[in-house]
ZAMARGU-4260 file (C-alpha; in steps of 0.2 Angstrom, whole numbers, plus 5000, padded with zeros to 4 digits):
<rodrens>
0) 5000/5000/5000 | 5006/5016/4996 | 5012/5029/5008 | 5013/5044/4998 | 4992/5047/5001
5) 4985/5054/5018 | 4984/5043/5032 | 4966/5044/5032 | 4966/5037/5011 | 4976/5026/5017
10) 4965/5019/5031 | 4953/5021/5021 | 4961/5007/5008 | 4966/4996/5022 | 4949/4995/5030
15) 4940/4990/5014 | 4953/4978/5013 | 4948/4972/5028 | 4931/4970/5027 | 4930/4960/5008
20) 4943/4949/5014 | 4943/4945/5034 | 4927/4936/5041 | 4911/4928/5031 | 4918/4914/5033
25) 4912/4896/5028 | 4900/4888/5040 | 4894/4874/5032 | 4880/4859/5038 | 4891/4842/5044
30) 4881/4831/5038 | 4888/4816/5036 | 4894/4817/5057 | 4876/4819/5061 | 4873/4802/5053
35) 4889/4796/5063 | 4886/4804/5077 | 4864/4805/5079 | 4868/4825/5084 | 4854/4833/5075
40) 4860/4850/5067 | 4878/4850/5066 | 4888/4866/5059 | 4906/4869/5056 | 4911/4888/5057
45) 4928/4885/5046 | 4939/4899/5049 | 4951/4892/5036 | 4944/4905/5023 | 4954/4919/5030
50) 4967/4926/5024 | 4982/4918/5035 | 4970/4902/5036 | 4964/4906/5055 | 4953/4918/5066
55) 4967/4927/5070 | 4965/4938/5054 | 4952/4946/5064 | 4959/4952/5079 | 4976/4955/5068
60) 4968/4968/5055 | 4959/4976/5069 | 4974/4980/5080 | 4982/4987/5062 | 4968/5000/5059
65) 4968/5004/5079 | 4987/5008/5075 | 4985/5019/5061 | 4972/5027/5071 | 4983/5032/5082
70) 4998/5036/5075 | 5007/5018/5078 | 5021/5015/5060 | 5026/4999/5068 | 5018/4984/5077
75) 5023/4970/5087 | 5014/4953/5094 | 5023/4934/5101 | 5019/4920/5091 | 5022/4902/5088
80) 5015/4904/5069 | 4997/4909/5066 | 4995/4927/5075 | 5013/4930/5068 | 5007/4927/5052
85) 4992/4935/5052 | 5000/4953/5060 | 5013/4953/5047 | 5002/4952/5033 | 4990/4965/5038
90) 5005/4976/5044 | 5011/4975/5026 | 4995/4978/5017 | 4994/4995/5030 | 5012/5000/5025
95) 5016/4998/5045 | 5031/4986/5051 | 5027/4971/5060 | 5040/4964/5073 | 5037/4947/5078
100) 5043/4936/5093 | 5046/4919/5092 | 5051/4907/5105 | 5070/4901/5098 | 5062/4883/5103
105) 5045/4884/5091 | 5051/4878/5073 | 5035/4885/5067 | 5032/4882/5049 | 5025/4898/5047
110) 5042/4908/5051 | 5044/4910/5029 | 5026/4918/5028 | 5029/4930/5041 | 5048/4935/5031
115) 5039/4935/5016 | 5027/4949/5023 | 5041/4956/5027 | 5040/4955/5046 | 5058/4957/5058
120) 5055/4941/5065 | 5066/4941/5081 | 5071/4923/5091 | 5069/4925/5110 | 5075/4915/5124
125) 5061/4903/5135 | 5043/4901/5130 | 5028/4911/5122 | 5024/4920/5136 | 5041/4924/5139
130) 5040/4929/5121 | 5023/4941/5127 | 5033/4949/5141 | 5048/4952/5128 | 5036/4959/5116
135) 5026/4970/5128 | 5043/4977/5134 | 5048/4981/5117 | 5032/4991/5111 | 5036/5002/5128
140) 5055/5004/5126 | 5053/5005/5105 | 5034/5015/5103 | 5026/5002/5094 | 5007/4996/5097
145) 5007/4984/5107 | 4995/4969/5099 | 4997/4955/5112 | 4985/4948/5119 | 4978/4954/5140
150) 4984/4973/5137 | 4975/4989/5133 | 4968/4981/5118 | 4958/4966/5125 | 4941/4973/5121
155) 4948/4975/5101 | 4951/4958/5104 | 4933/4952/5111 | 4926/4964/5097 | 4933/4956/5084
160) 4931/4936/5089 | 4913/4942/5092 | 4910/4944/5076 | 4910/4926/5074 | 4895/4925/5085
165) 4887/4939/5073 | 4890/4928/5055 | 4884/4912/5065 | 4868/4923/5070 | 4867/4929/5051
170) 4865/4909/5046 | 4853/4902/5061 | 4843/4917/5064 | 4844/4912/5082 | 4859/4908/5094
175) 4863/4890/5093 | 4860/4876/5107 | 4882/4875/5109 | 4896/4882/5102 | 4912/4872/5106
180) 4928/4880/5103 | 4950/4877/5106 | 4956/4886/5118 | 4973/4891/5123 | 4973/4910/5128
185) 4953/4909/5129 | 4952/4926/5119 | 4941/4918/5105 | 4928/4909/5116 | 4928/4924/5126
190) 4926/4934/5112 | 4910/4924/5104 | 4902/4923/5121 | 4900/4941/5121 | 4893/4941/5105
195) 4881/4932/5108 | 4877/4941/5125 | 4877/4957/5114 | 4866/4949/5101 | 4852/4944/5117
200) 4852/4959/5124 | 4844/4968/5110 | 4832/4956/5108 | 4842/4946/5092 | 4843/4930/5098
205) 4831/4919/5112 | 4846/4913/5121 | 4866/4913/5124 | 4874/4895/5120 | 4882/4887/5130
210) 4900/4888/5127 | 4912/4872/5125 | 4931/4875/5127 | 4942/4859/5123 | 4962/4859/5124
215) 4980/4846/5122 | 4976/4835/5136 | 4984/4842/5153 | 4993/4855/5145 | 4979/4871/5147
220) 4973/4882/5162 | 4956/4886/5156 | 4952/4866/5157 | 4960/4862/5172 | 4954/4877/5183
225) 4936/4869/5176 | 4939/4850/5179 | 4947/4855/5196 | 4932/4867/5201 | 4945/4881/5203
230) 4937/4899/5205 | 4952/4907/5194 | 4963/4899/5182 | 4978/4895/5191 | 4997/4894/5181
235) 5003/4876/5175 | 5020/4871/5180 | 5031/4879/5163 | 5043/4863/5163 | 5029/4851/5163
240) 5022/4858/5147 | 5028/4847/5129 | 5022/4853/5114 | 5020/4844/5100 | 5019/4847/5082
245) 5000/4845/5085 | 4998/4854/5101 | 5008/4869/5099 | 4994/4880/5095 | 4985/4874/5110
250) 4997/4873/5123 | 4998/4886/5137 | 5007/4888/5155 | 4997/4902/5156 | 4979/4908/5149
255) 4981/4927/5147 | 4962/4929/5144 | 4959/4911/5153 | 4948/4921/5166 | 4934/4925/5153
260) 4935/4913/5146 | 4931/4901/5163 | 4916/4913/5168 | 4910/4912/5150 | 4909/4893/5153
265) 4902/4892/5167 | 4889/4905/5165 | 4880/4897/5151 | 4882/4881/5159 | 4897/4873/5147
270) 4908/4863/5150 | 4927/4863/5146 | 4938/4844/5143 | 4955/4840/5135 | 4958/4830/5118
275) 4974/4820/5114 | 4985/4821/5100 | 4980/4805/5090 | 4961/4810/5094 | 4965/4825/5083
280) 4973/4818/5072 | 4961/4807/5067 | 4946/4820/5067 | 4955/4830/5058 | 4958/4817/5044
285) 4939/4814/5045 | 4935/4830/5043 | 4944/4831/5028 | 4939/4814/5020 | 4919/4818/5025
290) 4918/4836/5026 | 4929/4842/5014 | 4938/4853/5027 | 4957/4857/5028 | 4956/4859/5044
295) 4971/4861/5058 | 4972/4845/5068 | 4974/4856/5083 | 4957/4864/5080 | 4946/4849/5081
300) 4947/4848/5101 | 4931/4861/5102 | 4921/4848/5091 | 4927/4834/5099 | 4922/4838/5117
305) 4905/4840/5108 | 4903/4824/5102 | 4913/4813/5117 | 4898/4822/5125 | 4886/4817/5115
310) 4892/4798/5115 | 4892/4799/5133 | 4874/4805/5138 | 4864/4810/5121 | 4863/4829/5118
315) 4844/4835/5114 | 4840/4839/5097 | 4845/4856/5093 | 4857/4865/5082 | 4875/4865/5088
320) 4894/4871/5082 | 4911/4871/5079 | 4923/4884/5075 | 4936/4874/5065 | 4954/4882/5059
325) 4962/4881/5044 | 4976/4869/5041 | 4991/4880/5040 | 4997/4882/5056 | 4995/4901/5088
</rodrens>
């Protein structure tokens, strides 16, 4: 994008952009897993459609206008692949400069598209949120916005994941019975429960769902405070976290936004439950051979908590969903 133009043109240009390219994504009736599985309505909300291939495009390209708004020329976020990604394109598209922290132990297959948007990727010593605290001392110390998730910028965030809740709305006409979702910082199912709270307060919608989070087994705050019947989620022990090459976008020590994303759980009456590797694996390759969906292995956890459920003591019939991810790559 050209920066010779006012920075309101160019705003102007870059918030188009965003809105013909980021959201409206697929959601699409699973039909043959409600044969399998006897679930009644079943939709996947696939956020693969996006730009970088993941939900993160929404909270990414909002936190780039906010910058341009305010004056911001550079950006920084931690990543292990997808929010990287999806912050370097849209920092490129704006004409900002995107640096990204990566955690030297992540061998994200992601790093090439975030050089190729011509991001400065930086290594960092320890883990992602280690990589968070570097980055957030770099925005201060450097004056770049600060795009990480649990700052100034959490209600962007929320904002932006509720969208989610809106396109869903936009297809049932209603709020839906569940919506099951991954969680690792809990930002996303946060963000959709207050949609959907938006949506019933005026009178849009006859109820809230109830929200599902699912995670790598053992390996997330948000599931165990909920297992343990914890008030608040508590930190993990860091050394007793393993990623995987199927995990990685799952794992956390800590949930930044874990907090809302427990009382969003527990106020609709949800529930929260881990998944293991080989389980999302194999969904994953269902998925594709069913459902015709590329989807990320690690995105499948949501939808599989839904129907472990199900098996376990029958759901009524209703309508329910999973956000799924695209299969490229937190």
């Amino acid at each position: 994008m050209a920066t010779s133009v006012s920075l309101e043109e160019r705003l102007e240009e870059f918030e188009d952009l965003f809105e013909s390219e980021v959201g409206d994504t697929q959601f699409t009736r699973a039909r043959h897993l409600e044969r399998s599985s006897g679930l009644r309505q079943l939709f996947l909300k696939f956020e693969g459609a996006n730009p970088s291939g993941t939900q993160k495009d929404r909270i990414a390209y909002a936190q780039v206008a906010d910058a341009m708004r305010r004056g911001y020329d550079s950006i920084t976020v931690a990543s292990c692949g997808n929010f990287g990604t999806a912050l370097a394109q849209a920092a490129k598209a704006a004409g900002l400069r995107a640096v990204v922290m990566v955690p030297e132990k992540y061998h994200t297959n992601r790093m090439g598209e975030m050089e190729g948007a011509e991001a400065e990727v930086r290594r960092t010593k320890g883990d992602y949120e280690t990589a968070v605290e570097i980055s957030q001392e770099v925005a201060d110390r450097e004056e770049l916005y600060d795009a990480n998730p649990g700052g100034a910028n959490t209600s962007i965030q929320l904002k932006g994941y509720g969208e989610i809740a809106y396109e869903i709305y936009d297809e049932l006409r209603d709020a839906p019975a569940i919506v099951a979702v991954p969680v690792s910082n809990g930002t996303t199912l946060a963000g959709i429960y207050r949609g959907f709270v938006s949506l019933y307060r005026r009178g849009k919608t006859s109820r809230v769902p109830r929200m599902v989070a699912a995670s790598s087994f053992g390996k997330n705050p948000i599931v165990n405070a909920y297992r343990k019947k914890l008030e608040f989620c508590e930190d993990l022990e860091p050394g007793q976290i393993r990623e995987t090459p199927v995990n990685e976008p799952l794992i956390n020590w800590r949930s930044i936004d874990g907090d809302l994303a427990l009382d969003a759980i527990r106020t609709t009456g949800g529930w929260a439950s881990f998944a293991s590797d080989d389980r999302m694996k194999r969904t994953a390759r269902m998925l594709r051979e069913e459902e015709s969906l590329n989807v990320l292995p690690a995105s499948t956890a949501g939808l599989i908590a839904l129907l472990e459920r199900h098996a376990e003591e029958p759901l009524p019939g209703d309508r329910y969903v999973a956000v799924l991810t695209g299969r490229k790559g937190r």
